[in-house]
Every structure is written in C-alpha cells, then in structure tokens.
Backbone bond lengths (Angstrom), bond angles and torsions (degrees), N, CA, C in turn:
res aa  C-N    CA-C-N  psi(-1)  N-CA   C-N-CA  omega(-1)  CA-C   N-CA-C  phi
1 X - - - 1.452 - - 1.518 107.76 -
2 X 1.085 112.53 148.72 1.761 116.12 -162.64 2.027 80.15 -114.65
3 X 1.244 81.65 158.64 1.858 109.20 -157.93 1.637 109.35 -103.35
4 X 1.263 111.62 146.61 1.303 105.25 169.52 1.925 127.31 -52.19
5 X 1.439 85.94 -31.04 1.926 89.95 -148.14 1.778 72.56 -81.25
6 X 1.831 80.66 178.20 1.457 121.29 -174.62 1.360 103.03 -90.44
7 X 1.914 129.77 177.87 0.903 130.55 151.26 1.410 113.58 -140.27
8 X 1.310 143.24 89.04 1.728 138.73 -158.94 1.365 89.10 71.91
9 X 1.245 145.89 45.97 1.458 144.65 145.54 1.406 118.22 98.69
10 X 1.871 103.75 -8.96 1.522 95.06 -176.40 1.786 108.35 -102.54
11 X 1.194 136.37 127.16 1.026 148.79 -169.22 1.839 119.38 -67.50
12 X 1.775 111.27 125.29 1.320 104.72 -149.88 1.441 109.20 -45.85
13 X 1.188 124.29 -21.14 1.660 126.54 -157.15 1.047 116.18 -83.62
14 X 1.816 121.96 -21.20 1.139 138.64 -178.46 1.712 111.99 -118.54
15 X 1.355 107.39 14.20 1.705 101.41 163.60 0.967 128.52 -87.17
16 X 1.283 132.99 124.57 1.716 146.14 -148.07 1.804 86.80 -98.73
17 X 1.418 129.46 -45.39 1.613 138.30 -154.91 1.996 75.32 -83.77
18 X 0.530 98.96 -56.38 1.888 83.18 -158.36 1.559 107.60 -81.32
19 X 1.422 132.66 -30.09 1.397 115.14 176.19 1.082 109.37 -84.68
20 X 1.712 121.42 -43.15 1.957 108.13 -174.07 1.902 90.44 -93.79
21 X 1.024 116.73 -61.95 1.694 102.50 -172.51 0.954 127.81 -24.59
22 X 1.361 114.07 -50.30 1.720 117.78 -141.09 1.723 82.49 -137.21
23 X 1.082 153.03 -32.60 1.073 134.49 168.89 1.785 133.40 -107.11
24 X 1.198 75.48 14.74 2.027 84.11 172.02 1.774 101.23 -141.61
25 X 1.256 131.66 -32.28 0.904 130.27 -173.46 1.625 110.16 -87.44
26 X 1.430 111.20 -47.86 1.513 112.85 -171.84 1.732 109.76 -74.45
27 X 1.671 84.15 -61.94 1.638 100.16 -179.68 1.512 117.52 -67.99
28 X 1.464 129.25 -12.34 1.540 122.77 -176.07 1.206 116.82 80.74
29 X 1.174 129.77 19.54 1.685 129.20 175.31 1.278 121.80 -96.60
30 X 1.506 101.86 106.87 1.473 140.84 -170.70 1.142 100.60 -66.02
31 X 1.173 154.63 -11.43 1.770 134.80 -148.85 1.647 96.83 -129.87
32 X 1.091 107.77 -163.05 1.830 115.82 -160.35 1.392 89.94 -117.86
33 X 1.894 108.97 151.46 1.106 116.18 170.71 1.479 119.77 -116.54
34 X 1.871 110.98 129.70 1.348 104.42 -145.85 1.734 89.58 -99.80
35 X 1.504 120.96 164.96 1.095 114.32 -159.03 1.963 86.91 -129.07
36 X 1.338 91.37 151.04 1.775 109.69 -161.24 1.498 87.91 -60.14
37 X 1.680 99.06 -163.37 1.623 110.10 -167.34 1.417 105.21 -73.84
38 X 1.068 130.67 -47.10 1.589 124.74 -164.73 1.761 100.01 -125.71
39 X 1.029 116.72 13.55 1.431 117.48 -155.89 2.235 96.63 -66.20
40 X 1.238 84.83 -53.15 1.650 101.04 173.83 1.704 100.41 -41.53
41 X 1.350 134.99 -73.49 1.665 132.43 -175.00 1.441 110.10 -66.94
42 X 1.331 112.63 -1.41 1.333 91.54 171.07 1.614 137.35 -112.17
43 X 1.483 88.43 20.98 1.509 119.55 -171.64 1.904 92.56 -76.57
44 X 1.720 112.36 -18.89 2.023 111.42 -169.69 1.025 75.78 -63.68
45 X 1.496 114.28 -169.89 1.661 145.68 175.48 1.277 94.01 -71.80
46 X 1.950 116.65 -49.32 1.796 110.79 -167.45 1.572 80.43 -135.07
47 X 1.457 108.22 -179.97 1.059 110.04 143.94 1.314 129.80 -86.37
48 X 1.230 119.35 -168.35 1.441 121.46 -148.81 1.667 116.90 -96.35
49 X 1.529 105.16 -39.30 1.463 101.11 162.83 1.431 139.13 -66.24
50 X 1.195 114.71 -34.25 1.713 127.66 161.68 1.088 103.51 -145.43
51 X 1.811 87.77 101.92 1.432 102.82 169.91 1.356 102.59 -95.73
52 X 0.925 145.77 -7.14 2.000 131.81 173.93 1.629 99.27 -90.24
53 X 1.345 127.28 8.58 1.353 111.11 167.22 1.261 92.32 -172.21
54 X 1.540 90.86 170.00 1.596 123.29 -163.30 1.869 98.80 96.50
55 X 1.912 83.50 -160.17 1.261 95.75 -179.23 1.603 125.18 -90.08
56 X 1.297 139.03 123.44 1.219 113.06 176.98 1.672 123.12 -77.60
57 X 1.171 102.79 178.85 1.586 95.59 172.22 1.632 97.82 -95.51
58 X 1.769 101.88 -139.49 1.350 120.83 -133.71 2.171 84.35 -92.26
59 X 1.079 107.78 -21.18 1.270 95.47 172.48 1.863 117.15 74.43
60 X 1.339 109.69 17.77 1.612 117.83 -175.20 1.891 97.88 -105.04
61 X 0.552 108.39 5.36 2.059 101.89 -177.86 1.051 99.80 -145.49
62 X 1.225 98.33 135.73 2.026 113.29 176.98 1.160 124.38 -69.99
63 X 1.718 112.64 -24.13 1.495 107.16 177.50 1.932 91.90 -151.05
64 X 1.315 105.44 -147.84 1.627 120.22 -165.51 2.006 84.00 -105.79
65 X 1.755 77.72 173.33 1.480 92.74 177.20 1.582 119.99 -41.18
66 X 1.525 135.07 171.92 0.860 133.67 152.01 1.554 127.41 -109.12
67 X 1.580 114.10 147.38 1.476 102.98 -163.99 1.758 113.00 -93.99
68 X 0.900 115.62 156.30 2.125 120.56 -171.10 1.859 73.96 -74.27
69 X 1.143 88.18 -176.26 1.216 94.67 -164.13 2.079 82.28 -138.20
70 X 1.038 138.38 138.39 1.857 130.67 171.54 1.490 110.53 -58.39
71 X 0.971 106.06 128.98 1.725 116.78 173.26 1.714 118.92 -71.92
C-alpha cells in the first residue's frame, strides 16, 4: 500500500523511483500496489468539494483521474 506522506516532495502514491524502481524492478515485486483511502484525490492541490477551505492535499496534479473513453 503506498502512503500518504511525501519523500523530497514527491508523494508516496505518486513515486515512480520507489514503486517501479526500487520496488518492482530492484526488489522483484510482482503484485499491485494498492493506494490508501483518499491517498489517490489527494495528489489535486485541494480536494474537490471545498476547495477554498479545509485541508489541501499534496498539490502535484492539476485535476482528478481521467476517464477511458469506450472504443
């Protein structure tokens, strides 16, 4: 499971060097990494319902996921 906190500013859920680098490539770990309860929405600047208050998140993605679109 990938973590809320940051490490040098990039946030566990969104580190490319520690989930594929260093933990599938170096270490050999075959399986999927599941991401905490909100950890995924909180990568916007805020979240999405009140964004002029509360807490924001990690502030690295401009918006929320994007959807596939049907072929």
């Amino acid at each position: 499971m990938c973590s809320f906190n940051a490490i040098n500013g990039v946030p566990g859920c969104a580190n490319h060097q520690i989930e594929t680098d260093i933990l599938k490539a170096e270490w050999g770990f075959d399986g999927f990494i599941e991401s905490d309860y909100t950890a995924i929405a909180e990568l916007r600047a805020c979240p999405p319902k009140t964004p002029d208050s509360g807490s924001c998140g990690h502030g690295v993605a401009a918006d929320g996921p994007r959807r596939r679109r049907p072929r």
